[in-house]
C-alpha positions as CSV (number, residue, x, y, z in Angstrom):
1,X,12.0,13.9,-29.0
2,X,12.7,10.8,-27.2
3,X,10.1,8.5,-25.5
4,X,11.2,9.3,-22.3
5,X,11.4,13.3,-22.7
6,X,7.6,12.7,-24.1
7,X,6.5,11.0,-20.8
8,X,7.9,13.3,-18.6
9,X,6.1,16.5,-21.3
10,X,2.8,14.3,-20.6
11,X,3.3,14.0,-16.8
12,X,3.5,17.8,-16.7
13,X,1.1,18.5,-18.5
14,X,-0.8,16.2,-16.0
15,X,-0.2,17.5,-12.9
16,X,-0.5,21.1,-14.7
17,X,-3.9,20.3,-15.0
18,X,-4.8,18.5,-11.7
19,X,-6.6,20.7,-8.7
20,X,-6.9,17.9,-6.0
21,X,-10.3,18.1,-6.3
22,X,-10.8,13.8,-6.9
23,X,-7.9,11.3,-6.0
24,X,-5.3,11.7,-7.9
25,X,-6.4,7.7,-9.4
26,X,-8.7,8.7,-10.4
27,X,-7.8,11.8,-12.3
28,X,-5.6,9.6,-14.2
29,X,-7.6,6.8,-15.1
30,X,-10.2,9.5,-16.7
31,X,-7.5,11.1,-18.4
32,X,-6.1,8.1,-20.2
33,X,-9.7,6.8,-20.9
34,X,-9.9,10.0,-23.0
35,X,-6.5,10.0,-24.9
36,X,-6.6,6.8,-26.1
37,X,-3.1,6.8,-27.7
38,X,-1.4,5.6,-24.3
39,X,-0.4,1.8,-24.5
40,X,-0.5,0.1,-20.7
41,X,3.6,0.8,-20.7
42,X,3.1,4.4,-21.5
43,X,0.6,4.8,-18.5
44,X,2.5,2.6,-16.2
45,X,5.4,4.8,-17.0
46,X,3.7,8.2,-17.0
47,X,1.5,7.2,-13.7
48,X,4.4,6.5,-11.8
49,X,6.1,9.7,-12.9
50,X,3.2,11.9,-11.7
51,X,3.2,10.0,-8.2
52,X,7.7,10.5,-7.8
53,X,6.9,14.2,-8.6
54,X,4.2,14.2,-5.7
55,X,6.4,12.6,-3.5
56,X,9.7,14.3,-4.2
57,X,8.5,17.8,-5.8
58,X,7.5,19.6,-3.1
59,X,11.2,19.6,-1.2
60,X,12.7,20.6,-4.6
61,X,12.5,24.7,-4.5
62,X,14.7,25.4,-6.6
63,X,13.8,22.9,-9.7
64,X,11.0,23.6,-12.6
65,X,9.7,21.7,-15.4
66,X,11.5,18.7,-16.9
67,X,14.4,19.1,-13.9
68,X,12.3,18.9,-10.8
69,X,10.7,15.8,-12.6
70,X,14.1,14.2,-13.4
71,X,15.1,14.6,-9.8
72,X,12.0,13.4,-8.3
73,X,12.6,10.5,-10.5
74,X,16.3,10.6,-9.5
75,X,15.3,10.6,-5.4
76,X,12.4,8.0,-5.8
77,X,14.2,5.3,-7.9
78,X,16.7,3.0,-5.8
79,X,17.1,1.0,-8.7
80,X,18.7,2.2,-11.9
81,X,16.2,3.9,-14.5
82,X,15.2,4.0,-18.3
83,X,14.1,7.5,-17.6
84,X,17.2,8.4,-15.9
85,X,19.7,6.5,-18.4
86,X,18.2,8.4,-21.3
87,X,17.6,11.7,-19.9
88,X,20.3,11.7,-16.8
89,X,22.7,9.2,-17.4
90,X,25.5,10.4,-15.0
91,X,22.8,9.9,-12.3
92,X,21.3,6.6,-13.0
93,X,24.0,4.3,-11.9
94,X,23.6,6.6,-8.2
95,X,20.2,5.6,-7.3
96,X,21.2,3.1,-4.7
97,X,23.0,6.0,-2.6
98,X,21.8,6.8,0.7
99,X,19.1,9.8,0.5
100,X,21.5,11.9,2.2
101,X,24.1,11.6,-0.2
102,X,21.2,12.2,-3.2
103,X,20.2,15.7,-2.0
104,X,23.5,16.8,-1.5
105,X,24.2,15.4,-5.4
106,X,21.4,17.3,-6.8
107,X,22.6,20.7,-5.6
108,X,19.3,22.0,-3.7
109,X,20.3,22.8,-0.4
110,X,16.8,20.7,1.4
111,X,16.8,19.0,4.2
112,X,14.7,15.3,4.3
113,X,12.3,17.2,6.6
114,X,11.4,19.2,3.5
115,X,9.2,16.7,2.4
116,X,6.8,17.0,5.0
117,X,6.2,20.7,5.7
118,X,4.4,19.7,8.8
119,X,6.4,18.3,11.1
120,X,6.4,20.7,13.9
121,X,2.3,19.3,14.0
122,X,3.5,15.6,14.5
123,X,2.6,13.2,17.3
124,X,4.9,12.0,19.8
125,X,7.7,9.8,19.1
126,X,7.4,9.8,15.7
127,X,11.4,9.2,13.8
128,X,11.4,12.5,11.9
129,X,13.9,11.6,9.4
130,X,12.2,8.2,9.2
131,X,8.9,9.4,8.2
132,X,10.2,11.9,6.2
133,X,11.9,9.4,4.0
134,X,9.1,6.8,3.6
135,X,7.3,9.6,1.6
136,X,9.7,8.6,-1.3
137,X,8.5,5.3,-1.4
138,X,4.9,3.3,-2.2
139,X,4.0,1.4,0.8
140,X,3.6,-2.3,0.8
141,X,0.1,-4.3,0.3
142,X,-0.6,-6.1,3.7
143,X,-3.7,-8.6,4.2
144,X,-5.0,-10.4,7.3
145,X,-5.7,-13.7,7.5
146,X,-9.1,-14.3,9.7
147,X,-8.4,-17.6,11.6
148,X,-4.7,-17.9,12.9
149,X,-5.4,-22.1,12.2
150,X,-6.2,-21.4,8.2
151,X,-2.8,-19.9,7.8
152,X,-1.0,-22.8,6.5
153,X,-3.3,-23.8,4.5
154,X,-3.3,-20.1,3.2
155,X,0.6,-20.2,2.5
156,X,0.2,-23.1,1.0
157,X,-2.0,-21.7,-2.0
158,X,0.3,-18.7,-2.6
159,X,3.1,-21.5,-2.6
160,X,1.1,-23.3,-5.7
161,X,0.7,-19.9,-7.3
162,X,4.5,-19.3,-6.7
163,X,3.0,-16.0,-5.0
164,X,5.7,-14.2,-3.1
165,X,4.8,-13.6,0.5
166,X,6.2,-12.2,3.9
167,X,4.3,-13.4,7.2
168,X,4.8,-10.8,9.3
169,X,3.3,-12.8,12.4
170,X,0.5,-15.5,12.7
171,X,-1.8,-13.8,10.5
172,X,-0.3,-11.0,8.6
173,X,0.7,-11.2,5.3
174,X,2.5,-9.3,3.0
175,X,1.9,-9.2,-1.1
176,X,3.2,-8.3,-3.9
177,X,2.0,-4.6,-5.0
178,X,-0.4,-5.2,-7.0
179,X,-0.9,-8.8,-6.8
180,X,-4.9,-9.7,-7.6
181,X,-4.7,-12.0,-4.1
182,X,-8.9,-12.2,-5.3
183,X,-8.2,-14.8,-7.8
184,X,-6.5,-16.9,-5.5
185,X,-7.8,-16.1,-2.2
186,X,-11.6,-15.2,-0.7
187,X,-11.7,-11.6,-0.1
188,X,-13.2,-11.0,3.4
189,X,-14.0,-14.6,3.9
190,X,-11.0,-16.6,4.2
191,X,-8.5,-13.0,4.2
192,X,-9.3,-9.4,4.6
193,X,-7.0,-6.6,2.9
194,X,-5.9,-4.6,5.8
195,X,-2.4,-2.4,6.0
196,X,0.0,-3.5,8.7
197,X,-0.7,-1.1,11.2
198,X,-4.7,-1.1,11.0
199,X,-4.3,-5.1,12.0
200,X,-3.1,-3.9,15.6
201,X,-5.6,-1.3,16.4
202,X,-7.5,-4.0,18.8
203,X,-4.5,-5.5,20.0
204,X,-5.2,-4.4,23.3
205,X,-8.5,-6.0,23.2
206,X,-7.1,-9.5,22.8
207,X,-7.5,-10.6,26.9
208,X,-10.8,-8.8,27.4
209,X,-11.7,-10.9,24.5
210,X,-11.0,-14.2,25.4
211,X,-12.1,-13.3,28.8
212,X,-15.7,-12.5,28.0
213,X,-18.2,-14.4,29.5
214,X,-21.0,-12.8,28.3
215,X,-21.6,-11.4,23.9
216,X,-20.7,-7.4,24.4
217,X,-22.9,-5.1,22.8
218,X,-20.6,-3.1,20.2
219,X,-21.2,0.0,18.3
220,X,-18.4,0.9,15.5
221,X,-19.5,4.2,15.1
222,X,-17.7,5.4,12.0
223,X,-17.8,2.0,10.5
224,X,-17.0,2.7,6.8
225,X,-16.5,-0.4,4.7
226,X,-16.2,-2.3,8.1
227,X,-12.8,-3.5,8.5
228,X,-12.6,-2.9,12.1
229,X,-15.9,-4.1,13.0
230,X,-14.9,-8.1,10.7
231,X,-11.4,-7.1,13.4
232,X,-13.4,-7.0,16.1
233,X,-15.7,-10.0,15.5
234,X,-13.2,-12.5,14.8
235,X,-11.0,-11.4,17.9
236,X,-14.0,-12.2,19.5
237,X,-14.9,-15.3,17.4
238,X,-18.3,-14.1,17.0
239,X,-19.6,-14.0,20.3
240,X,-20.4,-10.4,19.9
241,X,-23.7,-8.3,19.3
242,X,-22.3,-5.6,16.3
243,X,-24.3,-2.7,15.1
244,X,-22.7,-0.2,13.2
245,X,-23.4,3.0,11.3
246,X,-22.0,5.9,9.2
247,X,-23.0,9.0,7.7
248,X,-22.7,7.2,4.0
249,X,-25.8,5.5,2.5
250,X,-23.6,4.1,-0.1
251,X,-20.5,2.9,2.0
252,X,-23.1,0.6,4.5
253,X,-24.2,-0.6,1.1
254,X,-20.6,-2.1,0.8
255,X,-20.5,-3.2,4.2
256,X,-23.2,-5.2,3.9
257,X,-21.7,-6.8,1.2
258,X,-18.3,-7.4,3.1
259,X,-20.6,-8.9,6.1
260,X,-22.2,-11.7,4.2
261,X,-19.0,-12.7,2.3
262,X,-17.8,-12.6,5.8
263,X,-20.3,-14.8,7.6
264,X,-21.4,-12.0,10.1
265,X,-25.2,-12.1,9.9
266,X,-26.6,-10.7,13.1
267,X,-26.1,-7.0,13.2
268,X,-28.1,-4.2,13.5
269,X,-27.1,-0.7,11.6
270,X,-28.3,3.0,10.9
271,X,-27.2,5.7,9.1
272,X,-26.7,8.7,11.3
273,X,-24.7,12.1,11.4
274,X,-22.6,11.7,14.7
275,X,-20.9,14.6,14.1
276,X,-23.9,17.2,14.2
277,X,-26.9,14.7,14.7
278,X,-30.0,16.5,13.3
279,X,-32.3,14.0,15.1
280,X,-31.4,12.4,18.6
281,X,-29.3,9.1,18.2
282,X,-30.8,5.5,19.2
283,X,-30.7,5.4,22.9
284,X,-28.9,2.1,23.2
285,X,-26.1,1.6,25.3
286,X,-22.8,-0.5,24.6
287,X,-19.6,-2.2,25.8
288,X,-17.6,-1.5,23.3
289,X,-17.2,1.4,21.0
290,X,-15.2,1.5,18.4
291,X,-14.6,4.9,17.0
292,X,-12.0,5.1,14.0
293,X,-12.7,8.6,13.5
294,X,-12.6,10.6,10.1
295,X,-9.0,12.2,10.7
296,X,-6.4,13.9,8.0
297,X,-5.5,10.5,6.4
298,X,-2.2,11.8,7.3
299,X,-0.8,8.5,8.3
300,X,-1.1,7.5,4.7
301,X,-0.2,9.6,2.5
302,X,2.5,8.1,0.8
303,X,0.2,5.7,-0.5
304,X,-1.3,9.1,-2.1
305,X,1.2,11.7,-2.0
306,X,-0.7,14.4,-3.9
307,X,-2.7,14.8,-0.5
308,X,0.1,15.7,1.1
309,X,1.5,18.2,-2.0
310,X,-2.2,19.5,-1.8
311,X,-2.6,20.0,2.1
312,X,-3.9,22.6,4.2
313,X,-2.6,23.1,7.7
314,X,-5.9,24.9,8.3
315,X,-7.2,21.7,7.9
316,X,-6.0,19.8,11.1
317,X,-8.0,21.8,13.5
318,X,-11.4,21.8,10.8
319,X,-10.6,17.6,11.7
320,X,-9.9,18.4,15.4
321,X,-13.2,20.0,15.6
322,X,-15.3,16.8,14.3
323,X,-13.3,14.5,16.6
324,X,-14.2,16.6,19.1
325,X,-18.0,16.2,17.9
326,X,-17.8,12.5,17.4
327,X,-16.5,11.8,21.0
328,X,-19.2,14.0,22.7
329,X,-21.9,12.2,20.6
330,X,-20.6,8.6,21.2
331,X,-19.3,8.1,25.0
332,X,-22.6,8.6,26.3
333,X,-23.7,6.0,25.0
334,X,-21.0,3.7,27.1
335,X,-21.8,1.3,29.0
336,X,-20.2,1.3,33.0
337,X,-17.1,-0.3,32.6
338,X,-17.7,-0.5,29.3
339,X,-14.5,0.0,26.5
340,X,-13.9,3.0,24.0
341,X,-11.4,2.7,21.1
342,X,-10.5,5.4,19.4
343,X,-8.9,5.3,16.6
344,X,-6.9,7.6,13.7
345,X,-4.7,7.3,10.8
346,X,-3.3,10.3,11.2
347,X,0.0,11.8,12.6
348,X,-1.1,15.2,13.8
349,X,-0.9,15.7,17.5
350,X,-4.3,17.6,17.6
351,X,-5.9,14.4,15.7
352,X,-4.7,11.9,18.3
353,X,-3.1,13.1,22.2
354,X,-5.2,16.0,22.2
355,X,-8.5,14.1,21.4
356,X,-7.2,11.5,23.9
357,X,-6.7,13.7,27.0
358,X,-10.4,15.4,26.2
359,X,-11.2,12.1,26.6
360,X,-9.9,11.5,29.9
361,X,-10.6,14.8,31.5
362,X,-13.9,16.0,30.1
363,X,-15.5,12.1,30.3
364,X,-13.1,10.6,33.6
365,X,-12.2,7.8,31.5
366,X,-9.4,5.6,32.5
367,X,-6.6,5.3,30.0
368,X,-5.7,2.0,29.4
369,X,-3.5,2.3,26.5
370,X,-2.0,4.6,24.1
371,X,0.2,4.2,21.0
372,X,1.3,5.8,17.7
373,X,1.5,2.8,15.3
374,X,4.7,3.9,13.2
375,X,4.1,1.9,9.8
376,X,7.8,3.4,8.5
377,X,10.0,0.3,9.6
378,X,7.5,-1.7,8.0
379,X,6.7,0.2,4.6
380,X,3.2,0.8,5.9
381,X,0.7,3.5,6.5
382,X,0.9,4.5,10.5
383,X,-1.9,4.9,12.8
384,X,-2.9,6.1,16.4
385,X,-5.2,4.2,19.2
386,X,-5.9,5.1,22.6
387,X,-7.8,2.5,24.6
388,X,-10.3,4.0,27.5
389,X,-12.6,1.9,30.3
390,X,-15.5,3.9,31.7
């Protein structure tokens, strides 16, 4: 048996064996831990097998075993392959044809909108075939860089490491995949790792910013890890009064930790249910609130593709329900002519317009802005925001 046929025997026998019931990265990791035979070329290889089959697979119907893993390889690769050279020579030296021209090679009468079996749940706008096709491919590694006058300085770092970079505008970058910017850059101090599309969430914001007089009050509601809220405060250069919660003991644990590598030391946070409160939620009112809302994560799934292979429609209107939740618990508290960002990275219609016009009819909230944030022209995850004024 050849090395190759012997990675594609273990990748089946992988995704044989995986439920969806932890990332997929992490199924993996704990599976090599325990078979300790696997050199670092063997996972690499066998890793990025599993994650072509999760991309590709669930468009190829008519395909089983070792074949619907050679083709998933075959429709991923745009380079030629070791894989494919051993095991599928007469296709190796076509991996540069145009996706079109792939499925029609491989004989199994798909469309490209096969590999997204959702599309008639999509948001508006969105380039069908476009998305479709960025499922094949890993998205790029973006970061942001906090002050727009640091960015040379910045460059110039990645220049001495012989880093390869892409600046996308003033203050987004883009890495290598991969690339341990942490040893030559500080991590939520001096850049913050942020995809492409989350960067421009609070674009919007930018003149109410620099025309504040006076430091808003801001709630991020579902702040996570934070990343919008560090957004927000450097938008505003600081003149801002943050609090922020979540539902997550654990994940404020690694805000706080992002906040003081950060420099952002006066905030207030609690931890708090928004979605079904089981105790009445502080009574303080704000001028901004941020709500980047627990969605589908459809918007980035082919960052992890085995979400998508995995997926329940059911599961759009479960998510539809908790927006829902979230937004009655939240406006309230909004100031008079106060802002509300909301926020999503997902793609389903019932995630983002839907939510958006509840907003404006049930609450009378003007619409200021609205936008799906397609990340496929730019190899990046894509995002919606609609931007209210009380």
């Amino acid at each position: 048996m050849s090395r190759y046929q012997s990675y594609i025997n273990t990748a089946e026998k992988i995704i044989t064996a995986y439920k969806a019931e932890v990332p997929f990265s992490v199924y993996i990791k704990y599976f090599f831990a325990k078979e300790k035979k696997y050199g670092s070329s063997d996972r690499r290889e066998i890793t990025t097998i599993c994650y072509q089959y999760y991309r590709a697979g669930i468009a190829l119907k008519k395909y089983e075993g070792t074949h619907k893993m050679i083709a998933s390889v075959f429709l991923c690769n745009n380079n030629s392959s070791k894989l494919l050279e051993r095991l599928k020579p007469e296709w190796n030296d076509l991996t540069s044809m145009a996706i079109a021209k792939k499925m029609t090679l491989i004989n199994n009468d798909f469309t490209i909108t096969d590999l997204f079996p959702f599309t008639a749940e999509l948001s508006a706008g969105i380039d069908v075939e476009k998305f479709c096709t960025s499922f094949l491919h890993q998205p790029q590694f973006f970061v942001r860089i906090r002050r727009p006058a640091n960015t040379k300085v910045i460059t110039s770092k990645l220049k001495a490491k012989a880093i390869e970079y892409i600046l996308h505008n003033n203050t987004c970058l883009q890495l290598p995949t991969g690339c341990n910017i942490d040893t030559v850059l500080a991590v939520d101090k001096e850049i913050v790792v942020q995809d492409y599309c989350s960067q421009q969430v609070l674009n919007f914001l930018t003149d109410y910013c620099t025309d504040t007089a006076i430091k808003p009050a801001v709630w991020d509601c579902c702040a996570a890890s934070g990343g919008k809220s560090i957004l927000l405060y450097d938008l505003l250069k600081g003149k801002c009064n943050i609090t922020v919660s979540d539902v997550r003991p654990a994940i404020l644990s690694n805000l706080h930790l992002r906040f003081k590598k950060a420099n952002i030391k006066n905030y207030q946070y609690f931890i708090a249910d928004i979605v079904n409160p089981t105790e009445p939620l502080p009574a303080t009112m704000y001028d901004i609130i941020i709500c980047d809302a627990p969605c589908t994560g459809s918007g980035t799934w082919s960052r992890t593709p085995e979400q998508l292979y995995f997926f329940d429609k059911a599961t759009i209107e479960t998510y539809s329900q908790l927006q829902k939740n979230i937004v009655n618990n939240t406006i309230p508290h909004l100031n008079k002519g106060g802002i509300f960002v909301y926020i999503t990275c997902s793609v389903f219609a019932k995630e983002n317009e839907a939510i958006a016009t509840l907003i404006q009819k049930k609450y009378k909230l003007e619409l200021l802005q609205q936008s799906n944030l397609f990340g496929y022209d730019n190899k990046a995850d894509s995002m919606f925001v609609a931007v209210f004024k009380n």
